[in-house]
N, C-alpha and C positions, 0 to 999 in steps of 0.2 A: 578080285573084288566082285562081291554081288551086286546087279542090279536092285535098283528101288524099285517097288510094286510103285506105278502111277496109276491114279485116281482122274476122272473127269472131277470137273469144278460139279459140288452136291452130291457128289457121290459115291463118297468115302464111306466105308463100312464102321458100325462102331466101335467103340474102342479109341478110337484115333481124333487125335484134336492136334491142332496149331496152337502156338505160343500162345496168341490174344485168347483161344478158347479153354486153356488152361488156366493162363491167369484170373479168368470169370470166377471158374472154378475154383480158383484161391492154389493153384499149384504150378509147379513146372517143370523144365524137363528133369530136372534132378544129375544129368551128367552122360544119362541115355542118349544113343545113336539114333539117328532116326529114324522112322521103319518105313517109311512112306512119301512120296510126294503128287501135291496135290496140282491140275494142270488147267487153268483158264486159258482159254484159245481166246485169241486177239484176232479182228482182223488188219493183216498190212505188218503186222509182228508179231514177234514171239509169242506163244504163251508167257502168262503171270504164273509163276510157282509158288508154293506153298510146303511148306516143308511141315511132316506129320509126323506125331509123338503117342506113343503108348502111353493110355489114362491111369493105365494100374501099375504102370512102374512111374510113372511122377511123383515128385513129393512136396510135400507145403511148403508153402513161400516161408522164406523167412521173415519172421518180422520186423518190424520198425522198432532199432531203438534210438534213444536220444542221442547218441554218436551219430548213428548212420542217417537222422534226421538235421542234424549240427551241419555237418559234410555236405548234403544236398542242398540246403538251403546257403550255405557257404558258394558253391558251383553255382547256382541259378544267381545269386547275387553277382558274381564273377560274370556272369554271361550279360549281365545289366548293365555294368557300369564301362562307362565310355575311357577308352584308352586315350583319351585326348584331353578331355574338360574334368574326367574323374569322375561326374557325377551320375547317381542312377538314373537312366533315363527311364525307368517303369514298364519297361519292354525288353525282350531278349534283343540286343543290336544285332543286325543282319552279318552274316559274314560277306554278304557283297557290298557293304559301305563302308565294313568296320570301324566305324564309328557311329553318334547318335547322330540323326536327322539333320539336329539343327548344328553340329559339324562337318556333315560333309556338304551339306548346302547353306550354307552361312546366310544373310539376307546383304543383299549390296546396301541396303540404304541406312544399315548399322541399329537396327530396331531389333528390341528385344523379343520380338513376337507376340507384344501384347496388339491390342485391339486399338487403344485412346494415345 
């Protein structure tokens, strides 16, 4: 197996982008290996990596159809509604309370959360 060419953080040659600077782009990796990686020195740990993709072998996103928008909005609904009371709580529930707010912390004194 060959080594990756690594890059200091800015200063990567062109040609070469990461996922989020692809997708700007309107493209992605299309199925491509990747040719590079990219290395942010930390200090007290590791470097941050960056893993880099050839611009001219990417290929355009696919797009949005009304399925694959059906299906997404379906999931993000899913990740809304509370496995306890059933209702949307308007926010994605956290996976550390799994459940809405006012399920895992209930009010002792039996009030709905209003104000009056």
């Amino acid at each position: 197996m060959e080594a990756l060419p690594v890059f200091r953080w800015r200063l990567a040659p062109d040609g070469l982008a990461t996922r989020r600077q692809l997708r700007a782009l309107g493209l992605r990796p299309g199925g491509q290996d990747v040719a590079a990686q990219l290395e942010r020195p930390r200090r007290r740990r590791g470097p941050l990596v960056a893993y880099l993709y050839r611009v001219d072998l990417a290929v355009p996103v696919r797009p949005m159809t009304p399925a694959r928008r059906a299906a997404l909005a379906k999931a993000n609904r899913a990740r809304r509604t509370c496995p306890v009371c059933r209702r949307d709580a308007g926010y994605v529930i956290p996976l550390s309370l799994g459940t809405c707010v006012p399920c895992a912390y209930p009010d002792p004194h039996g009030s709905d959360g209003s104000t009056r």
